[in-house]
N, C-alpha and C positions, 0 to 999 in steps of 0.2 A: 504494500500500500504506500501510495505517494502523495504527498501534499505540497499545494502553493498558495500562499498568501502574497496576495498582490498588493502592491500602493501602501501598505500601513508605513505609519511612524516606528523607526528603531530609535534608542539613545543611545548616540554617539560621540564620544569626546564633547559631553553634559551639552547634547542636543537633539533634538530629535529631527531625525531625515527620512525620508521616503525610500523606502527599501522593498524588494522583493525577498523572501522566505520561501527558500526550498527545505522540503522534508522526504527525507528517503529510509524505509524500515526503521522509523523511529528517530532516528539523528537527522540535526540538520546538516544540510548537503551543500547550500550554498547560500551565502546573502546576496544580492546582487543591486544595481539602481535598480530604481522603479520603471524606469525607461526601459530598461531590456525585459521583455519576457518572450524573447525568441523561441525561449523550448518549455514556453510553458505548456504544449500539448501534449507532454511525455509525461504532466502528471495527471493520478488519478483523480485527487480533486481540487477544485481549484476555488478560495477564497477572496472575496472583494475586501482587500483589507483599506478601501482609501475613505481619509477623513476618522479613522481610528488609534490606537497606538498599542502595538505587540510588545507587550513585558516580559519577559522572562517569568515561569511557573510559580507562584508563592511555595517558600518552603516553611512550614509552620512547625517549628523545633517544638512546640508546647500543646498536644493534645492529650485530653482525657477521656477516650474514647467509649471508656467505662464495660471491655469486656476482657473478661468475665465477672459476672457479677453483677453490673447495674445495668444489665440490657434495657430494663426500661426505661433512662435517660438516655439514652444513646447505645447505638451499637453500629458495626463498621459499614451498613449499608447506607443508613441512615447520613453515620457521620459524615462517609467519604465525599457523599451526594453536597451535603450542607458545605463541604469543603468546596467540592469544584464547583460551588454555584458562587464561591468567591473567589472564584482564580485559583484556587489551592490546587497544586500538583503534586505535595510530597507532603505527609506527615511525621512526626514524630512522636510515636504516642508513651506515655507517661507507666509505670511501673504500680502505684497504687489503686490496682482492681484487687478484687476477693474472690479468691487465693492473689496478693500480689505478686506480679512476675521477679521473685528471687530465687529461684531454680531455674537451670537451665532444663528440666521438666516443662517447666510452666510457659518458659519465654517460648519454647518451641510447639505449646497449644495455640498460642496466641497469632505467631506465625500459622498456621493453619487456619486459624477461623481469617486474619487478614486475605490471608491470598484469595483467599474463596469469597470474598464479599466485597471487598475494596474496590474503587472504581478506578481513582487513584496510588500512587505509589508510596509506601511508607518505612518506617523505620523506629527500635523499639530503642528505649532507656531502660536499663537493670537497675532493681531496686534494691538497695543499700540495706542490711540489719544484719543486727546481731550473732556472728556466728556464719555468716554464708560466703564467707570470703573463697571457701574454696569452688562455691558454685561463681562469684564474677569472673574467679579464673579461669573456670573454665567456660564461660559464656563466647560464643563467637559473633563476629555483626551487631554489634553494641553501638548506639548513639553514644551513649553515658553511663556513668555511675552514678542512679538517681540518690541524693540522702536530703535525709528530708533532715532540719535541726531543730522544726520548732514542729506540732502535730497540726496537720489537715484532715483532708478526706483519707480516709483510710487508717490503715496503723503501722503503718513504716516511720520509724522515730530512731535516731541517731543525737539523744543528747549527752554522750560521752566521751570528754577532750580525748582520752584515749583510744578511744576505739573509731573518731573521726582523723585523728593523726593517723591510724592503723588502714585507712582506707586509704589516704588518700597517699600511702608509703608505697600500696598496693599499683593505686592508680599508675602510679609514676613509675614504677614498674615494667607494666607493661604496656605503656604508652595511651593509659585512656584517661579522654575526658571524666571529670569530676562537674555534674552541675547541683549547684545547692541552693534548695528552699532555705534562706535564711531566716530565722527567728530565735528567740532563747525561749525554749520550751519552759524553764525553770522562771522565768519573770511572767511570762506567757498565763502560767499555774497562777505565779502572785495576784498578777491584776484580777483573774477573774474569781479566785477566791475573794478577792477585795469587794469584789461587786456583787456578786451571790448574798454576802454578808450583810451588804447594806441595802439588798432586796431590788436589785436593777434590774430590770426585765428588757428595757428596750434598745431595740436593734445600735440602736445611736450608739451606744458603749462601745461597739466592738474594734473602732479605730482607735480608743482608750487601753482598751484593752491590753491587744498588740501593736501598740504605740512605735514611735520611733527608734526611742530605744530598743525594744526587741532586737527588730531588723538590724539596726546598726551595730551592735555587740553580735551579733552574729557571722554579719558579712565582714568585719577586723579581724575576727577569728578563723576564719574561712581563710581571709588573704592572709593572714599572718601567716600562720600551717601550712597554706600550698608555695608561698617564699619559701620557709626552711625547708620542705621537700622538695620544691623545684616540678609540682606536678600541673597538669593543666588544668583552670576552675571557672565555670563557669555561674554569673549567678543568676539565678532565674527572678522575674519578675520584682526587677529593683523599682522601690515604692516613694524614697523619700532622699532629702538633701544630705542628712547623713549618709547612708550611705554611700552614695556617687560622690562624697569628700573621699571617704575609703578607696574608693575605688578609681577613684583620679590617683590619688596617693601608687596604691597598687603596682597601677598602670609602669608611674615611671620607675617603679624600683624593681619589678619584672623583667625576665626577659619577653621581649618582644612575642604577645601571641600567645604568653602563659597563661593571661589573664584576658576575660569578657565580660559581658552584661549584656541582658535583657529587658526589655520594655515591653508594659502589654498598654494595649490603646483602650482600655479602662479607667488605669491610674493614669492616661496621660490626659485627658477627656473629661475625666467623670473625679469629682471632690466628695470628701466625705459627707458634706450637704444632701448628696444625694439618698444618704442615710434618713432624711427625714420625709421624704418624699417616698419612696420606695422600698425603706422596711429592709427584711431579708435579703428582697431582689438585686439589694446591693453590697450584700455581705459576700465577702471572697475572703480569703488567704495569699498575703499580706491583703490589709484592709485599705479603702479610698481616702484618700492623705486633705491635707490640705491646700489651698491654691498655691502659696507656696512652693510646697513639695512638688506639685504639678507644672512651676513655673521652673525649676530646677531639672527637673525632668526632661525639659524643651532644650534648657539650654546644655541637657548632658548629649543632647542628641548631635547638638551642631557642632560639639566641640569633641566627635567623637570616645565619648566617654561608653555611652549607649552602643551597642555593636549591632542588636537587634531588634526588631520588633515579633512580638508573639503573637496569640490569641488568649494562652492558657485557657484554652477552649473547656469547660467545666459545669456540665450543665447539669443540673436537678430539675425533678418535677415541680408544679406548680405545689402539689400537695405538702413536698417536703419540703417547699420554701413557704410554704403557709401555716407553718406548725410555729411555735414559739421560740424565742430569739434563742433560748437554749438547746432547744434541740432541733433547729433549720440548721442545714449543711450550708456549707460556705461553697461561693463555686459561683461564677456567673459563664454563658457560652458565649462565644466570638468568634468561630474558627471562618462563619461566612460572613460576619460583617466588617471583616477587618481591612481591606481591602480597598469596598466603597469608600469606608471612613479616612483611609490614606489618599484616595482617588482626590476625597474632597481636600485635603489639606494641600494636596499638590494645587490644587484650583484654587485655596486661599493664597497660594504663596511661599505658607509656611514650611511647605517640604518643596525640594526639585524632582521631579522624575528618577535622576540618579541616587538621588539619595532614599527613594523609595526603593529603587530594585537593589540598591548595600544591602536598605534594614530585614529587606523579606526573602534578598532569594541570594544574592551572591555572597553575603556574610555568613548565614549560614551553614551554605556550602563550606565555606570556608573552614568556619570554627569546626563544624563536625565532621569535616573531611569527608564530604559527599562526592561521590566518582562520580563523574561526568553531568553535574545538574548547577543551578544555579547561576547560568550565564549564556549569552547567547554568541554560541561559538562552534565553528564548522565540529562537527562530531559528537557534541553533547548532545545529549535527550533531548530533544525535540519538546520542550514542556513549555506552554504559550497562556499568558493570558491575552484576550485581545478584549480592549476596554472603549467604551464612549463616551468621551472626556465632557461631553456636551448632555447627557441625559443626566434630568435630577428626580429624585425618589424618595421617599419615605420611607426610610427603616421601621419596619413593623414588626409583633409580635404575632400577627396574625397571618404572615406568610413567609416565615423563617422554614428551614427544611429542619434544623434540627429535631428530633423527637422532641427534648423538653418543650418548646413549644413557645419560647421566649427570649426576648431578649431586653438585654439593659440600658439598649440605644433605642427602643422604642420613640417612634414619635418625630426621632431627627431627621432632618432634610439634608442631602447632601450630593453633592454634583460629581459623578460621574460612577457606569457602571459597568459590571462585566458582562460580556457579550455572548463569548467562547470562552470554554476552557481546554486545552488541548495538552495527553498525556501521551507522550511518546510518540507524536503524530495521530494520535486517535481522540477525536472529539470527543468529548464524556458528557460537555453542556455545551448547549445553545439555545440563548433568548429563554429561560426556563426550562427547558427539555431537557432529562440525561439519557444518556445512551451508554451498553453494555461495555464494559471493558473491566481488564482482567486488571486489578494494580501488583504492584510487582515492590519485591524487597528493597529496599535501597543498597550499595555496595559504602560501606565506611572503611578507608583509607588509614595506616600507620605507615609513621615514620620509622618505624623500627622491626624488626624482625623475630621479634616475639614474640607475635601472636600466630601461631602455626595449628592447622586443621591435624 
């Protein structure tokens, strides 16, 4: 099967030009001007890409695709779908399901139910505890070593300086990534004993809760440990000013590439205000900061502090975000509205084109050392979004594809959407529609010769 996209916009040396998109058994085959399409009869099908712009695939390092175990928020038909109806080409899905994937038993059910449901391509994180060191070792095709330091969804918890110095002696090892939920589980206990006490029920606490401090005595501890070991760390969904001090710091006492960060477009977006309006539906792990934090956030992006953008895609039902602030799961979904909402900041200004396809598809690649994705260049994956910088829409809760059936951008207007999604040269969406396709494992790259089958 062969594909042409004619006339779309590429970005190129931070501009976008009118190129022609050849695709041959999945890889691109050729860019060429827009002017030539002499042979474009040799392929099998052929797209009108002009007046649009071809991205490169969204790689979404941060999903919780919730199987095994929470099929009923989500599961890989579902998710994959909710993905490619945002550009999404490549997943990375998260270690806390029930049983969570810390066996190499478990990680290789989960490959199993993925191949057979996915539409899209993806890739798994090992979950970090107590005692399984010898199953990471022997894990093969690993995003990361997932540890969690403060508790979430699930029960994978790592609050032991020793036994998190012990991981990450491991990591460094054998050359894998280390990505860590920062929090101090043990302040974490404090605050909301504190509040329990004094009889606080509503949602509004939980940015109290797991405050600033948390996160930031977590993530100095994190970069402190992965310095003296020298291993690679990455930190997932950094939330506030403190930390991105740390991790500016980090940066330059690191070697080059030891050290990353994550952003998800919740905490960049959405303030803890929105704790008053929205109750649960706004309660996550780390919790919605202040404007502040959120204006710190913007500027860790442009000063490359920020390496990524995520979803931490995390969805619950309405039911269990309808229960009481104590026992509603933390967790909000994103994995397809992220995209739109980056489409628009590109059309406010705020972000450039290039700096969207760093945070979503070529950084990632990067960091997790994804073979041949994440860029658009003669032989890689063929993985496309193709977007209408010009249409505007309402994010609604009422026609998200995720199972849960919501989201936390409800309501927002924002200019520009996805059109196509294209996996390997195989359309998966168009204009709402998805169509069959097999996803397939991602291949992750070392530098070193340790990790042998």
């Amino acid at each position: 099967m062969s594909l042409a996209i004619l006339g779309c916009s590429i970005v190129e040396n931070q501009r976008l030009v009118e190129k022609n998109v050849f695709v041959r058994e999945g890889k691109i085959y050729e860019i060429t001007p827009s002017s030539d399409i002499s042979n474009k009869r040799d392929f099998d099908i052929i797209i009108d890409g002009r007046k649009k712009v071809l991205l490169p695939g969204v790689i979404d390092a941060h999903v919780h695709f919730r199987v095994p175990g929470g099929e009923h928020k989500e599961d890989w038909t579902t998710g994959s779908c909710a993905a490619a109806s945002g550009g999404v080409t490549t997943v990375l899905d998260m270690p806390n399901t029930s049983p969570p994937t810390t066996t190499v038993d478990r990680l290789n059910e989960k490959r199993i139910i993925a191949s057979n449901k996915s539409i899209i391509d993806f890739g798994f994180h090992f979950g970090a505890e107590f005692g399984n060191a010898n199953e990471i070792e022997k894990a093969r095709n690993i995003a990361s070593i997932k540890i969690f330091m403060g508790s979430s969804t699930g029960n994978l918890l790592i609050d032991d300086d020793a036994e998190l110095y012990s991981i990450f002696e491991l990591a460094e090892k054998h050359d894998l990534l280390c990505t860590v939920h920062a929090e101090n589980e043990r302040l974490i206990k404090l605050f909301s004993d504190q509040a329990k006490f004094n009889g606080k029920t509503s949602p509004t606490i939980h940015p109290l809760i797991r405050n600033n401090l948390c996160a930031a005595e977590a993530v100095s501890k994190a970069e402190l440990f992965s310095r003296f070991v020298g291993n690679r760390l990455h930190v997932c969904h950094v939330s506030t000013k403190e930390e991105l001090d740390f991790i500016k710091l980090g940066k330059k006492l690191q070697r080059e590439g030891r050290l990353s960060a994550e952003a998800t477009m919740h905490h960049l977006l959405l303030s803890s205000a929105a704790m008053l309006k929205s109750g649960n539906y706004a309660k996550m792990n780390p919790p919605l900061r202040s404007k502040e934090d959120i204006s710190a956030l913007w500027s860790s992006l442009r000063e490359g502090v920020i390496d990524i953008i995520a979803s931490d895609h995390a969805p619950h039902t309405r039911e269990e975000k309808d229960k009481p602030y104590w026992q509603a799961p933390a967790g909000v979904p994103g994995v397809e509205t992220n995209l739109p909402l980056l489409l628009n900041e590109v059309n406010r200004k705020t972000l450039s084109f290039e700096d969207l396809i760093n945070f979503t598809s070529k950084n990632p690649a990067k960091i997790y050392r994804i073979k041949n994705k994440g860029e658009m260049k003669r032989g890689y994956d063929a993985d496309f979004a193709l977007v209408d910088m010009d249409i505007e829409q309402i994010l609604s809760s009422s026609n998200v594809k995720t199972k849960c059936g919501w989201t936390p951008f409800n309501g927002i207007t924002v200019q520009g959407a996805v059109e196509k999604t294209i996996v390997r040269g195989k359309i998966v969406f168009d204009k709402g529609e998805f169509f069959l396709n097999k996803g397939k494992e991602v291949e992750f790259t070392r530098s070193t010769t340790s990790e042998t089958e």
